[in-house]
mmCIF file as gemmi writes it, N, C-alpha and C atoms, coordinates in Angstrom:
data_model
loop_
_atom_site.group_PDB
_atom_site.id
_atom_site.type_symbol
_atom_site.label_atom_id
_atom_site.label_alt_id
_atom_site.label_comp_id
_atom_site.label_asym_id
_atom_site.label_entity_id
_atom_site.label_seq_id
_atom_site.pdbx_PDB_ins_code
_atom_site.Cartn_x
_atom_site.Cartn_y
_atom_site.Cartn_z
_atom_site.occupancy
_atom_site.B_iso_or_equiv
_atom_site.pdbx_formal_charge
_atom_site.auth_seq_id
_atom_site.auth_asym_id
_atom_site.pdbx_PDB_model_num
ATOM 1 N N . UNK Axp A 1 ? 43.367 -16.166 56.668 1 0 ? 1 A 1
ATOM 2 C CA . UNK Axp A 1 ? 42.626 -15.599 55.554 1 0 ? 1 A 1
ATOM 3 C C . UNK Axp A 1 ? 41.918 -14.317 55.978 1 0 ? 1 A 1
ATOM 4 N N . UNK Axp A 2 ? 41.324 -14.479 57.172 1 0 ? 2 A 1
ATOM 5 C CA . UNK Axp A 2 ? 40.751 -13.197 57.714 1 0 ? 2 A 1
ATOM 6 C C . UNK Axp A 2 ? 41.791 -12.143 57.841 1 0 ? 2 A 1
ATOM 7 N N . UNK Axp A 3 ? 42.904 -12.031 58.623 1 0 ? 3 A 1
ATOM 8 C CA . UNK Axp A 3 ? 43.758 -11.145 58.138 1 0 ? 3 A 1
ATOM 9 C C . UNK Axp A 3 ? 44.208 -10.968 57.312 1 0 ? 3 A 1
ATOM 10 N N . UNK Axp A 4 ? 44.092 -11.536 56.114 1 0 ? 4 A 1
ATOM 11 C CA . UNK Axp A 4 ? 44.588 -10.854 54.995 1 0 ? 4 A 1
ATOM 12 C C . UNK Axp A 4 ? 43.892 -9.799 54.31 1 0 ? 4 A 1
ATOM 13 N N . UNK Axp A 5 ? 41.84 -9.996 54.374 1 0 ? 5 A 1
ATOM 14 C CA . UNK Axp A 5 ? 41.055 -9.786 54.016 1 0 ? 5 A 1
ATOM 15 C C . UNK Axp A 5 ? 40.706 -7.722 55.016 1 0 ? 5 A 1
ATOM 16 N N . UNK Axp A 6 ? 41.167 -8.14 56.404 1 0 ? 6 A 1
ATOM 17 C CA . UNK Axp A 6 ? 41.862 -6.742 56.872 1 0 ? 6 A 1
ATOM 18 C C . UNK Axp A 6 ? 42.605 -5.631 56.339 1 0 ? 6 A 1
ATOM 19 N N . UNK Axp A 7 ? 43.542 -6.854 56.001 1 0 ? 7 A 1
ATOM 20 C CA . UNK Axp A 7 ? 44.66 -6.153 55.456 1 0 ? 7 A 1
ATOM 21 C C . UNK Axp A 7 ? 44.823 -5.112 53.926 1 0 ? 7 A 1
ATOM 22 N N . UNK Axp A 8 ? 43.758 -5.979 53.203 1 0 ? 8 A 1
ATOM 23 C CA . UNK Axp A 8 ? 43.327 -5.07 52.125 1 0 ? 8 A 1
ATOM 24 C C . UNK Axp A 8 ? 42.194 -3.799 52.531 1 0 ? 8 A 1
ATOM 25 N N . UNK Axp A 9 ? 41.537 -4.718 53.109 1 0 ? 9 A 1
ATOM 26 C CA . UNK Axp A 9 ? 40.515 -3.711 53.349 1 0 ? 9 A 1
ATOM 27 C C . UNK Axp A 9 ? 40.922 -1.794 53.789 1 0 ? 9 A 1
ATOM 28 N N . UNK Axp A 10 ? 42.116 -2.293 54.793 1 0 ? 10 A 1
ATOM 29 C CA . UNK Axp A 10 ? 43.304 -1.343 55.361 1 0 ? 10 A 1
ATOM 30 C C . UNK Axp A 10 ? 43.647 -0.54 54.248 1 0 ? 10 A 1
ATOM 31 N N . UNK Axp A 11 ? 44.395 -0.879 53.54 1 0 ? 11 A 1
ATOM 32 C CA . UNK Axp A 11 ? 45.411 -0.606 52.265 1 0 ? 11 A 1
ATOM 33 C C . UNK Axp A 11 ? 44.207 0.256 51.605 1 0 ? 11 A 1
ATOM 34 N N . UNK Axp A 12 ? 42.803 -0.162 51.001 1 0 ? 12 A 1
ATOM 35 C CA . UNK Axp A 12 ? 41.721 0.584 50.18 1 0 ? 12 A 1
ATOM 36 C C . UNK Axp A 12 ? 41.206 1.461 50.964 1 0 ? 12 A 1
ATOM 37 N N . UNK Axp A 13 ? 40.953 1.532 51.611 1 0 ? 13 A 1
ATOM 38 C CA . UNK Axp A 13 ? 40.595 2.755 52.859 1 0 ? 13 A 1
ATOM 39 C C . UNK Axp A 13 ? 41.593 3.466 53.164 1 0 ? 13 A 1
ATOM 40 N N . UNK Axp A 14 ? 42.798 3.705 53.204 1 0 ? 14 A 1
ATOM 41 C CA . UNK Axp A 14 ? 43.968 4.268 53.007 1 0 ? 14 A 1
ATOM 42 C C . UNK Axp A 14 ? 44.788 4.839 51.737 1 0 ? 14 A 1
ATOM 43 N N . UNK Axp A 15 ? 43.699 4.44 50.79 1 0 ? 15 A 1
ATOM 44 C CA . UNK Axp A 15 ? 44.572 4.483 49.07 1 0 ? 15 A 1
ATOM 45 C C . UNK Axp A 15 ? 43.568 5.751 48.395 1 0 ? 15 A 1
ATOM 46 N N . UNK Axp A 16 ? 41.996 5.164 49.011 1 0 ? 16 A 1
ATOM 47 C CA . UNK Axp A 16 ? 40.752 6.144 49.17 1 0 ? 16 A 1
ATOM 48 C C . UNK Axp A 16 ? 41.106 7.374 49.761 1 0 ? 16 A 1
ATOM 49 N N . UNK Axp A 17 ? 41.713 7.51 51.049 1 0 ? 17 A 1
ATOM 50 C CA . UNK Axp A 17 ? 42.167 9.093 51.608 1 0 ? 17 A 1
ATOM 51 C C . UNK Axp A 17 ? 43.171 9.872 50.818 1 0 ? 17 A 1
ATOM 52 N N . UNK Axp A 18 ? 43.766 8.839 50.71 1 0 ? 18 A 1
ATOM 53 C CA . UNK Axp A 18 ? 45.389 9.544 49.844 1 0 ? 18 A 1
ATOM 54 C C . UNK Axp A 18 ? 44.714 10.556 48.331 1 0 ? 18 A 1
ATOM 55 N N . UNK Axp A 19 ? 44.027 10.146 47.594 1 0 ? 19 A 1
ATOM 56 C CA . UNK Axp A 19 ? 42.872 10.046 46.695 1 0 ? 19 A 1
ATOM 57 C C . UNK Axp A 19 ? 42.292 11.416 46.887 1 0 ? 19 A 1
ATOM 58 N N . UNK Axp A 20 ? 41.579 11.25 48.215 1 0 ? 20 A 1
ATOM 59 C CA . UNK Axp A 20 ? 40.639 12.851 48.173 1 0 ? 20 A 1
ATOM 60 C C . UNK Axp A 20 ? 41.537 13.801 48.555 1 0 ? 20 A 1
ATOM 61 N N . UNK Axp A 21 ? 42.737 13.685 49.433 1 0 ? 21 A 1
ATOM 62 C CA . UNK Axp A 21 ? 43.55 14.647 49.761 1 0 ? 21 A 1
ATOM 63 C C . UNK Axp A 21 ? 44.385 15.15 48.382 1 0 ? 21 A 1
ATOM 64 N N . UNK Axp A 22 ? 44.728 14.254 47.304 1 0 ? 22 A 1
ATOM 65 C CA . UNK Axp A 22 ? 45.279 14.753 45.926 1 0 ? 22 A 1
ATOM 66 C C . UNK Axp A 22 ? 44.337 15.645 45.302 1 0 ? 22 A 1
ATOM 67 N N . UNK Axp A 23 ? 43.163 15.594 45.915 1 0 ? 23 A 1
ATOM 68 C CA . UNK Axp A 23 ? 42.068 16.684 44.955 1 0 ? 23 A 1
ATOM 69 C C . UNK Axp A 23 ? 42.167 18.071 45.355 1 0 ? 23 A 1
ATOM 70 N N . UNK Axp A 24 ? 42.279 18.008 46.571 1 0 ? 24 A 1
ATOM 71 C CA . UNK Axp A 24 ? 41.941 19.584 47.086 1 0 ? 24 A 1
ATOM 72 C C . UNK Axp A 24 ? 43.057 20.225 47.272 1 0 ? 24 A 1
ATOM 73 N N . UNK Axp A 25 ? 43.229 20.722 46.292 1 0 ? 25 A 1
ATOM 74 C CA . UNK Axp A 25 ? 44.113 22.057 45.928 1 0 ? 25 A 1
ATOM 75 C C . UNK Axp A 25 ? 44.031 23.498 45.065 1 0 ? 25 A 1
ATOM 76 N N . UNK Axp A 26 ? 44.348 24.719 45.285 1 0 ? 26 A 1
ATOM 77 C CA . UNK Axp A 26 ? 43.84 25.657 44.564 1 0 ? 26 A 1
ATOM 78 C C . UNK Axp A 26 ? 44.422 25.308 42.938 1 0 ? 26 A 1
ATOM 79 N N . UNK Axp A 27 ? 43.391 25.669 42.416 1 0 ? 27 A 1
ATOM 80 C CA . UNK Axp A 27 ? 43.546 25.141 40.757 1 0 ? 27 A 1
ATOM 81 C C . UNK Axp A 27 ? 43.982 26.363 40.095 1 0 ? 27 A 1
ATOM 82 N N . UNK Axp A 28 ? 45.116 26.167 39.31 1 0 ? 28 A 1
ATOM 83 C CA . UNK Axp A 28 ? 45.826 26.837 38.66 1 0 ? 28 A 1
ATOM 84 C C . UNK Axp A 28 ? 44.568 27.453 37.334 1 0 ? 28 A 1
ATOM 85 N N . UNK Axp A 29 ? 45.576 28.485 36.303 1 0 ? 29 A 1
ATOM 86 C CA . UNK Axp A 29 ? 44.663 29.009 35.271 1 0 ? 29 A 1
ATOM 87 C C . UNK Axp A 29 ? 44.862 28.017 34.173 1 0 ? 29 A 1
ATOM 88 N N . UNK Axp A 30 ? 45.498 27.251 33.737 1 0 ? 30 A 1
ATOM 89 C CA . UNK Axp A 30 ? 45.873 26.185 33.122 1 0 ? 30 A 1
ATOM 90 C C . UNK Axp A 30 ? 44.658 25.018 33.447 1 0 ? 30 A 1
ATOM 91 N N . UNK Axp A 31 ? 44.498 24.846 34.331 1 0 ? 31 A 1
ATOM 92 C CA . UNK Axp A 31 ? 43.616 23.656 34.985 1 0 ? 31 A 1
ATOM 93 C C . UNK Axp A 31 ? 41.816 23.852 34.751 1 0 ? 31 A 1
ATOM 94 N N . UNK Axp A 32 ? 41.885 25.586 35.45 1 0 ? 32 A 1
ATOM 95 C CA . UNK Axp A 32 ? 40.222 25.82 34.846 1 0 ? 32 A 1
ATOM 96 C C . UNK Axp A 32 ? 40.263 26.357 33.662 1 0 ? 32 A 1
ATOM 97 N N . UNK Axp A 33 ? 41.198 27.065 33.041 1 0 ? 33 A 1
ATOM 98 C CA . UNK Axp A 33 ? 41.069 27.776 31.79 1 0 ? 33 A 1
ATOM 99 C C . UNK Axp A 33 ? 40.817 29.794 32.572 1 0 ? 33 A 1
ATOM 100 N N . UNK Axp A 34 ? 40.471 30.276 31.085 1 0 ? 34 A 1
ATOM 101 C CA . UNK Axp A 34 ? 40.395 31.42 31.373 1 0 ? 34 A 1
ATOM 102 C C . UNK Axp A 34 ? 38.973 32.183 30.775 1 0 ? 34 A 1
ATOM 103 N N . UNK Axp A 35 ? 38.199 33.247 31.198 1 0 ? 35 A 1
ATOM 104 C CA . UNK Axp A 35 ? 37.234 33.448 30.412 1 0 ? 35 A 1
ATOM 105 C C . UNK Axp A 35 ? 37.739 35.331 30.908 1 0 ? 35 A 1
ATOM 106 N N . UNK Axp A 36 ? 36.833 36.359 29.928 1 0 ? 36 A 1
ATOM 107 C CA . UNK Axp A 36 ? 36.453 37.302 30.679 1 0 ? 36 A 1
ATOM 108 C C . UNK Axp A 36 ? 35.092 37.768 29.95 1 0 ? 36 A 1
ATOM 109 N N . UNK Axp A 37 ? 34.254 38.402 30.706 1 0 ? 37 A 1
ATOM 110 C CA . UNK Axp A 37 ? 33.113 38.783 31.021 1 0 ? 37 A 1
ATOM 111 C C . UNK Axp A 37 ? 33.156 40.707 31.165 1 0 ? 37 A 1
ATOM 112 N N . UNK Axp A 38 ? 32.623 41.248 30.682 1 0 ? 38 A 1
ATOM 113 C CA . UNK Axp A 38 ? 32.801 42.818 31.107 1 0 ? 38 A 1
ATOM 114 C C . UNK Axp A 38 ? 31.45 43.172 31.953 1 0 ? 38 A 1
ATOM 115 N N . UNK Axp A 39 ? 31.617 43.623 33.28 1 0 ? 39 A 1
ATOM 116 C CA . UNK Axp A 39 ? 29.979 43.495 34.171 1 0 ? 39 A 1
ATOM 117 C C . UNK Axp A 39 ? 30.281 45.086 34.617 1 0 ? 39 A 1
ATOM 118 N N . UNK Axp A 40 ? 29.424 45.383 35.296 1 0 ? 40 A 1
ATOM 119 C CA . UNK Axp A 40 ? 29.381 46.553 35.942 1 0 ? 40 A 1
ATOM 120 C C . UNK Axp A 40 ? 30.4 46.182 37.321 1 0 ? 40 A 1
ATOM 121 N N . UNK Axp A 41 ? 30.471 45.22 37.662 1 0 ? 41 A 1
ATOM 122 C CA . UNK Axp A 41 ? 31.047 45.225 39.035 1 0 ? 41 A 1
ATOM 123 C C . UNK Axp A 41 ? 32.65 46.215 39.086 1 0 ? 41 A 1
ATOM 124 N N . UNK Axp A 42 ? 32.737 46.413 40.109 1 0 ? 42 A 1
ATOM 125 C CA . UNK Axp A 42 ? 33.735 47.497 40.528 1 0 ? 42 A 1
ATOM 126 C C . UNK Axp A 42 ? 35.574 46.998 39.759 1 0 ? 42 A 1
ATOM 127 N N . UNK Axp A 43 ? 36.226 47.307 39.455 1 0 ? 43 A 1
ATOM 128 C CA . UNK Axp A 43 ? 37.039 46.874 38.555 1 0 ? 43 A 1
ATOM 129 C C . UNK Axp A 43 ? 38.033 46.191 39.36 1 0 ? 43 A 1
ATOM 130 N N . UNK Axp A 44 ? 38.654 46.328 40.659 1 0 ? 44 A 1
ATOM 131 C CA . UNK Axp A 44 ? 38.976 45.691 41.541 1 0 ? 44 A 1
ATOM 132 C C . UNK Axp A 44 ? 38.868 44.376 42.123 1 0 ? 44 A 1
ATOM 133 N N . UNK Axp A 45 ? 37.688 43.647 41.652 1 0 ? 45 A 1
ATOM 134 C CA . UNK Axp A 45 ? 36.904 42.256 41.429 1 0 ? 45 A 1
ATOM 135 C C . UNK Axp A 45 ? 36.617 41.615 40.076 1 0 ? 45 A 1
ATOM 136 N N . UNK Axp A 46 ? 37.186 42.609 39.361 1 0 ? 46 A 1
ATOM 137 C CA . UNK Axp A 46 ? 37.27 41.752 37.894 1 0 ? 46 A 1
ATOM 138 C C . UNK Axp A 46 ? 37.921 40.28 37.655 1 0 ? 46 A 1
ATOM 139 N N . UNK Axp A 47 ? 38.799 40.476 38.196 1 0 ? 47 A 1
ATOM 140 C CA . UNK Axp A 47 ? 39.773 39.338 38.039 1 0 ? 47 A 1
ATOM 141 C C . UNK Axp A 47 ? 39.146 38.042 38.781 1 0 ? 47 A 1
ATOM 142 N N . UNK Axp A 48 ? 38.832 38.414 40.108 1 0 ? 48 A 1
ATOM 143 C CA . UNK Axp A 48 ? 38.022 37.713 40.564 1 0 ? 48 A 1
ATOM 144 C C . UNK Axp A 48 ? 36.757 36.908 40.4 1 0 ? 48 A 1
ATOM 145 N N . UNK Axp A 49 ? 36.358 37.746 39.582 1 0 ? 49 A 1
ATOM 146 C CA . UNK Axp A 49 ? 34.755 37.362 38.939 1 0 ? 49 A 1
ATOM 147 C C . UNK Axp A 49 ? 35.058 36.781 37.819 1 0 ? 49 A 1
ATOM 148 N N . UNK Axp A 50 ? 36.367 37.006 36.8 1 0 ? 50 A 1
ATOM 149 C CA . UNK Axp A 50 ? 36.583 36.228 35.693 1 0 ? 50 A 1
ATOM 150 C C . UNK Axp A 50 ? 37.222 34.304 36.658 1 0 ? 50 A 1
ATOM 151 N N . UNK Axp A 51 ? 38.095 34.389 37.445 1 0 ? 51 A 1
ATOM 152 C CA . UNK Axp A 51 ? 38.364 33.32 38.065 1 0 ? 51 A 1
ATOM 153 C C . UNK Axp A 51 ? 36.805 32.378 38.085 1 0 ? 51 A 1
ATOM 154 N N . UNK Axp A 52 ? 35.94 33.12 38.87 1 0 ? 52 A 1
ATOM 155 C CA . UNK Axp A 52 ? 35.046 32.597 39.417 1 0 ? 52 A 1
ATOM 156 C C . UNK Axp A 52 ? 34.489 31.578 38.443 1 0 ? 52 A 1
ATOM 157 N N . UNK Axp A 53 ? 34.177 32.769 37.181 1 0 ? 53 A 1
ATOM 158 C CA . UNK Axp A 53 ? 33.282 32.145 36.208 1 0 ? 53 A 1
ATOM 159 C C . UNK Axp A 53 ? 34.163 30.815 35.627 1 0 ? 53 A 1
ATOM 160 N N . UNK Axp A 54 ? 35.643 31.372 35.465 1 0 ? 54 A 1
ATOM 161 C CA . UNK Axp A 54 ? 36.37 29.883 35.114 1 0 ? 54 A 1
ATOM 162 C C . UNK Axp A 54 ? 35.626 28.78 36.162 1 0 ? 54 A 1
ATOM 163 N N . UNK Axp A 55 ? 35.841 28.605 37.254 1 0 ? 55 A 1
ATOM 164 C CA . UNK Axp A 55 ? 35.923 27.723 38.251 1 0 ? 55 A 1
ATOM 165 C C . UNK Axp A 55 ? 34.267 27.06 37.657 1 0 ? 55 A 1
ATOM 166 N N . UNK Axp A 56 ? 33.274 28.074 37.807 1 0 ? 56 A 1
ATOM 167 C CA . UNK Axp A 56 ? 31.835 27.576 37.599 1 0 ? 56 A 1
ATOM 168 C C . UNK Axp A 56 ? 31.983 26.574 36.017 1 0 ? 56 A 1
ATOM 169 N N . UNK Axp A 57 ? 32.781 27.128 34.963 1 0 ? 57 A 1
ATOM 170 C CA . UNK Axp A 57 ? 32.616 25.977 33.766 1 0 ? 57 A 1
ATOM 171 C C . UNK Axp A 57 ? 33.383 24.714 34.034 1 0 ? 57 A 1
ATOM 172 N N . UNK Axp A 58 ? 34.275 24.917 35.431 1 0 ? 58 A 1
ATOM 173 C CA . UNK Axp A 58 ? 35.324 23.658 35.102 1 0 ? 58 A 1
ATOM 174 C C . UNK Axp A 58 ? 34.397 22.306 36.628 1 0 ? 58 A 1
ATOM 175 N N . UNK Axp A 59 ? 33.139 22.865 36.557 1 0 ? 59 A 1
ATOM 176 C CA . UNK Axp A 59 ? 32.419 22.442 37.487 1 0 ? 59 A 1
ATOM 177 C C . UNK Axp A 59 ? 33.292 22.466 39.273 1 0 ? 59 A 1
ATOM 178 N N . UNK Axp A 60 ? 33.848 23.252 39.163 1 0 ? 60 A 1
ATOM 179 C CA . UNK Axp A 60 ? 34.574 23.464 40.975 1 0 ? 60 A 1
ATOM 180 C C . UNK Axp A 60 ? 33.322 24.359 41.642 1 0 ? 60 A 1
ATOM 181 N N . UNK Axp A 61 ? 32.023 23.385 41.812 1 0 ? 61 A 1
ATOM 182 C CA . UNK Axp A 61 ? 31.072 23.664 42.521 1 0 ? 61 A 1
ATOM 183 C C . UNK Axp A 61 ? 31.589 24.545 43.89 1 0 ? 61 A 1
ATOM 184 N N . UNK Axp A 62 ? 31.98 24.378 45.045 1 0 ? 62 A 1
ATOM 185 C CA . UNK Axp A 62 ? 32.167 24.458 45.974 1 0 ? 62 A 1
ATOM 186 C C . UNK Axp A 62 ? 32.967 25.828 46.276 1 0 ? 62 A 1
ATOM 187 N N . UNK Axp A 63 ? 34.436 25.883 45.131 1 0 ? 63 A 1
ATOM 188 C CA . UNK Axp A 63 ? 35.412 26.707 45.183 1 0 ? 63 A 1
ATOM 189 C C . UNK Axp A 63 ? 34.506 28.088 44.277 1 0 ? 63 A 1
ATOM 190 N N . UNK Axp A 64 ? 33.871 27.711 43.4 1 0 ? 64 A 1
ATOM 191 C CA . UNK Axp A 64 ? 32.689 28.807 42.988 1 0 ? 64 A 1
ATOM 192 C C . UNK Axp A 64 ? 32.022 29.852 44.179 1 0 ? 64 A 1
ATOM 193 N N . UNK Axp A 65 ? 31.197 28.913 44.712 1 0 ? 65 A 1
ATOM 194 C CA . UNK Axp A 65 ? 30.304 29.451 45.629 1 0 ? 65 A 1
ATOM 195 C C . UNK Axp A 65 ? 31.013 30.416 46.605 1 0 ? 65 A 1
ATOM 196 N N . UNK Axp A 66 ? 32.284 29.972 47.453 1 0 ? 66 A 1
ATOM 197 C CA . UNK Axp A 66 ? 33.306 30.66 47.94 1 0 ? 66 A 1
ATOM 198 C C . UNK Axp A 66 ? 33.649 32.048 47.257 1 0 ? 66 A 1
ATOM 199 N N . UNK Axp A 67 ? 34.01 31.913 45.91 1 0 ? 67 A 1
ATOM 200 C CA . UNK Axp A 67 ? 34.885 33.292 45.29 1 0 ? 67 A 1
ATOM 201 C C . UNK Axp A 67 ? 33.92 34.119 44.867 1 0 ? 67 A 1
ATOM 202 N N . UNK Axp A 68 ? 32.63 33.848 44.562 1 0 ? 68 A 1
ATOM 203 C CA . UNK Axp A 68 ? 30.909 34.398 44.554 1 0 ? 68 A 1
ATOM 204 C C . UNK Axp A 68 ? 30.962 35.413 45.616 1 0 ? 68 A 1
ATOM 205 N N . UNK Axp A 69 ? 30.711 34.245 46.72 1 0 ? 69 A 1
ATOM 206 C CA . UNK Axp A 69 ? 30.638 34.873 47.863 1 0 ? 69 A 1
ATOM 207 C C . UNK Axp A 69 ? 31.601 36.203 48.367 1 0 ? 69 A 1
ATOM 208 N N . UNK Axp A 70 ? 32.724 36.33 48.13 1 0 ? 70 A 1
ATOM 209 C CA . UNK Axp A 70 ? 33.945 37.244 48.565 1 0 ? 70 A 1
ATOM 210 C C . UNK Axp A 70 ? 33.569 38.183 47.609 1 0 ? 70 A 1
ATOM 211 N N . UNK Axp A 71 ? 33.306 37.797 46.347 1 0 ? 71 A 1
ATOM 212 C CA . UNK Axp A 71 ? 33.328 39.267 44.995 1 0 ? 71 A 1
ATOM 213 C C . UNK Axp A 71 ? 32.564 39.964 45.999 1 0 ? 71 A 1
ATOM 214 N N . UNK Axp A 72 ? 31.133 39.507 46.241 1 0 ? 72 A 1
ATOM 215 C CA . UNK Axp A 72 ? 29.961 40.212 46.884 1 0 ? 72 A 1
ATOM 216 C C . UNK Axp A 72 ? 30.181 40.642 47.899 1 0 ? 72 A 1
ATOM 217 N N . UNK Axp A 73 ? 31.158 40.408 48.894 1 0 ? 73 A 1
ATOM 218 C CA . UNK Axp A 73 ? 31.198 40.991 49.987 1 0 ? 73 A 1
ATOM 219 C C . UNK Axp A 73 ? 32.185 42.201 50.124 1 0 ? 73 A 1
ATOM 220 N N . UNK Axp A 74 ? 33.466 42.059 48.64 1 0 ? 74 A 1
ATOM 221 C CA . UNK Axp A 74 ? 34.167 43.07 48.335 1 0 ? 74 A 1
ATOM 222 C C . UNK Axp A 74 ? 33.299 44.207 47.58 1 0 ? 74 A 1
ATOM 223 N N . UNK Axp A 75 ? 32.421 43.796 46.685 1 0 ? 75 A 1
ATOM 224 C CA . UNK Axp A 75 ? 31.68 44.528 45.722 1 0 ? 75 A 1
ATOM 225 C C . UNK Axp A 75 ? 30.338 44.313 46.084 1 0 ? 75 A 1
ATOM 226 N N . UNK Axp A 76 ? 29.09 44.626 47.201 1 0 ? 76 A 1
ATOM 227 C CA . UNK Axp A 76 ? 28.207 44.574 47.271 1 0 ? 76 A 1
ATOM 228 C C . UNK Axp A 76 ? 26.903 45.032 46.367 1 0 ? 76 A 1
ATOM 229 N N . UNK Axp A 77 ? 27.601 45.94 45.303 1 0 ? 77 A 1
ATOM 230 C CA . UNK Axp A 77 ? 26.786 46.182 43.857 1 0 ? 77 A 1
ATOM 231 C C . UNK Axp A 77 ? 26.869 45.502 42.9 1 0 ? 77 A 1
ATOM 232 N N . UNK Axp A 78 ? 27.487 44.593 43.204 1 0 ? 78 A 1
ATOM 233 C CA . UNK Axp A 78 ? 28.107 43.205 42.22 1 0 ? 78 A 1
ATOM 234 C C . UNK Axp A 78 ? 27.035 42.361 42.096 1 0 ? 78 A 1
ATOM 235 N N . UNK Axp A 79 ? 25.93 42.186 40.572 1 0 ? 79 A 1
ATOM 236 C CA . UNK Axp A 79 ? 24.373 41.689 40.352 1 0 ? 79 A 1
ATOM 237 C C . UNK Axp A 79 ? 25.03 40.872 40.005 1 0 ? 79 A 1
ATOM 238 N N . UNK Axp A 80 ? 26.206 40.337 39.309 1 0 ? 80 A 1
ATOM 239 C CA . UNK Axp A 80 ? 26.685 39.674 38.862 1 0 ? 80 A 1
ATOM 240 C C . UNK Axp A 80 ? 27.238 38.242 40.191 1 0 ? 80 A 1
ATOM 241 N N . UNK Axp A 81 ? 27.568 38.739 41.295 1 0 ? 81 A 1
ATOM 242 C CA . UNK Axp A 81 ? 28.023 38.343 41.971 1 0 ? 81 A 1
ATOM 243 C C . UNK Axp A 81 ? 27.256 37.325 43.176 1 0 ? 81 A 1
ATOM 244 N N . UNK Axp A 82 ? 26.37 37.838 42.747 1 0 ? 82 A 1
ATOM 245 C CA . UNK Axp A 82 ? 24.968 37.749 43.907 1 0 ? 82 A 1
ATOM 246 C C . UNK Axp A 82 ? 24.38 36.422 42.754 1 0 ? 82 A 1
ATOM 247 N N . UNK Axp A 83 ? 24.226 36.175 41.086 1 0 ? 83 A 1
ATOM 248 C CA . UNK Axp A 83 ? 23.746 35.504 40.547 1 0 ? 83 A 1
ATOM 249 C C . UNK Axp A 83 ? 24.605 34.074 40.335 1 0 ? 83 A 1
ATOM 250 N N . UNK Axp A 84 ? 26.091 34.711 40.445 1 0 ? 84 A 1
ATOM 251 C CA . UNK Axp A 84 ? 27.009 33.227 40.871 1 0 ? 84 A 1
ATOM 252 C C . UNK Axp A 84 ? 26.538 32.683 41.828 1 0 ? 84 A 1
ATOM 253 N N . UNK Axp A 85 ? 26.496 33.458 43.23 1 0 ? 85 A 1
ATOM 254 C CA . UNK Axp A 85 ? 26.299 32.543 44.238 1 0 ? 85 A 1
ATOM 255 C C . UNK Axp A 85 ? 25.006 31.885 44.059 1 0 ? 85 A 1
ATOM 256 N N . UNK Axp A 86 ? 23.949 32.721 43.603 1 0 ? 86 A 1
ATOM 257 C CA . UNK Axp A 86 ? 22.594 31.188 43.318 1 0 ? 86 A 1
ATOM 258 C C . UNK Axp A 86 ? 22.559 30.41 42.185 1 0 ? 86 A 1
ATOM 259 N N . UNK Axp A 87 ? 23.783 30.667 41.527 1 0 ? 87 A 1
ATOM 260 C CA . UNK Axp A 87 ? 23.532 29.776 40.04 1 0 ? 87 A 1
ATOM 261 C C . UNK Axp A 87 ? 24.084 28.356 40.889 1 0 ? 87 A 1
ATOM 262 N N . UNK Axp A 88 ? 25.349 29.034 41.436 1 0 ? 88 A 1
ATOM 263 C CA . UNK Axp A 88 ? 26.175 27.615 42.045 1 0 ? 88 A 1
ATOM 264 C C . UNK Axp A 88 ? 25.285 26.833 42.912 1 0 ? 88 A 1
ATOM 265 N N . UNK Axp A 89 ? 24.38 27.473 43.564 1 0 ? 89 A 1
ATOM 266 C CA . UNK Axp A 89 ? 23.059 26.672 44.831 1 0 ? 89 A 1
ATOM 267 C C . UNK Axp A 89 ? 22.19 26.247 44.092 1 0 ? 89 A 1
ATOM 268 N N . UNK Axp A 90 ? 21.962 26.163 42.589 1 0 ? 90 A 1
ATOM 269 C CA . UNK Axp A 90 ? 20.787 24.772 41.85 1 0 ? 90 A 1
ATOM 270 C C . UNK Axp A 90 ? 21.333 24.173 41.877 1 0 ? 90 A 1
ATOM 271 N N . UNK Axp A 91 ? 20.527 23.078 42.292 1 0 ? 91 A 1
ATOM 272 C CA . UNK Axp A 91 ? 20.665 21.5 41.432 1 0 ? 91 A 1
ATOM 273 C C . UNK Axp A 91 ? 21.03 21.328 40.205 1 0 ? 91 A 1
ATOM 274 N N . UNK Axp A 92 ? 21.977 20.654 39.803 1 0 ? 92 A 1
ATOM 275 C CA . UNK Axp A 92 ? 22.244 20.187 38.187 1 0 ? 92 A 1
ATOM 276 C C . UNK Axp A 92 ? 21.814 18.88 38.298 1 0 ? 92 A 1
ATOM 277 N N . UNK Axp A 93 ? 21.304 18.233 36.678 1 0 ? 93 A 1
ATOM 278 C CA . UNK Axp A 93 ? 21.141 17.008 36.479 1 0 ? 93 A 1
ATOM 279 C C . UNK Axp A 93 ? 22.399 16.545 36.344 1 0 ? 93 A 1
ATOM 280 N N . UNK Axp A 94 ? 23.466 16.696 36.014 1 0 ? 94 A 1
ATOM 281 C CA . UNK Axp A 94 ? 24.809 15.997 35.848 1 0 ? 94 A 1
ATOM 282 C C . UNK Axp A 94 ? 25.628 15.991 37.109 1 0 ? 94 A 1
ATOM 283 N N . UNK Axp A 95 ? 25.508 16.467 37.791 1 0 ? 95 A 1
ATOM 284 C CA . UNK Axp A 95 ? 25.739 16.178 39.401 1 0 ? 95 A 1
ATOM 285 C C . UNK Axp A 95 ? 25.26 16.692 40.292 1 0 ? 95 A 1
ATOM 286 N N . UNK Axp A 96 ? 25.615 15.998 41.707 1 0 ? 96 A 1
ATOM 287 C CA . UNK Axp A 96 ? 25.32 17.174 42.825 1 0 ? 96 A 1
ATOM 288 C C . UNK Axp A 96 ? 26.172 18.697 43.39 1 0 ? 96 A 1
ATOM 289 N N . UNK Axp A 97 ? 25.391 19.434 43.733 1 0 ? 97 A 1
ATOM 290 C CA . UNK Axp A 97 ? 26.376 20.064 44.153 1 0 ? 97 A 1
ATOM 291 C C . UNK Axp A 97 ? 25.839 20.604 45.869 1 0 ? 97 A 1
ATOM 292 N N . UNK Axp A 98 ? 26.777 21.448 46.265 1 0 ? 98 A 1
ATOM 293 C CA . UNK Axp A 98 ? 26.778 21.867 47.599 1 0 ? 98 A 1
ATOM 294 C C . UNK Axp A 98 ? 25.549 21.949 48.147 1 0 ? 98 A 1
């Protein structure tokens, strides 16, 4: 009985990995949707900054903060860019984030 009780235990801890590894993948425009925004930022990061903002409504906390981060480091006049990355660093009541 004890090995059987392994044996699941095995299988759910193994069904659990399989699980988080199906999540992490770059998300198509279909998946977050699409928005655009017209900002001052340099036009070269447009696309980027429209991605971003998709990612921030489809709650991809994490993958946000990342493409934030790059606008700003491509576009350092980017106010816009600089306010993703601290919008994505509050706390929400509907989840946690990074």
């Amino acid at each position: 009985m004890r090995t059987l009780g392994v044996v699941c235990a095995l299988m759910l801890l193994s069904a659990a990995g399989w699980c988080d590894e199906q999540h992490h993948h770059d998300l198509t425009e279909s998946e977050v949707g699409s928005v655009h925004f017209v900002t001052s930022c340099a036009k070269d990061v447009e696309a980027d900054f429209n991605r971003a903002v998709a990612l921030l409504h489809s709650f991809q906390y994490e993958d946000t903060r990342y493409a934030f981060e790059d606008i700003g480091r491509k576009d350092p006049t980017c106010a816009m860019a600089q306010w993703g990355s601290r919008d994505v660093a509050l706390p929400r009541a509907v989840g946690k984030r990074p």
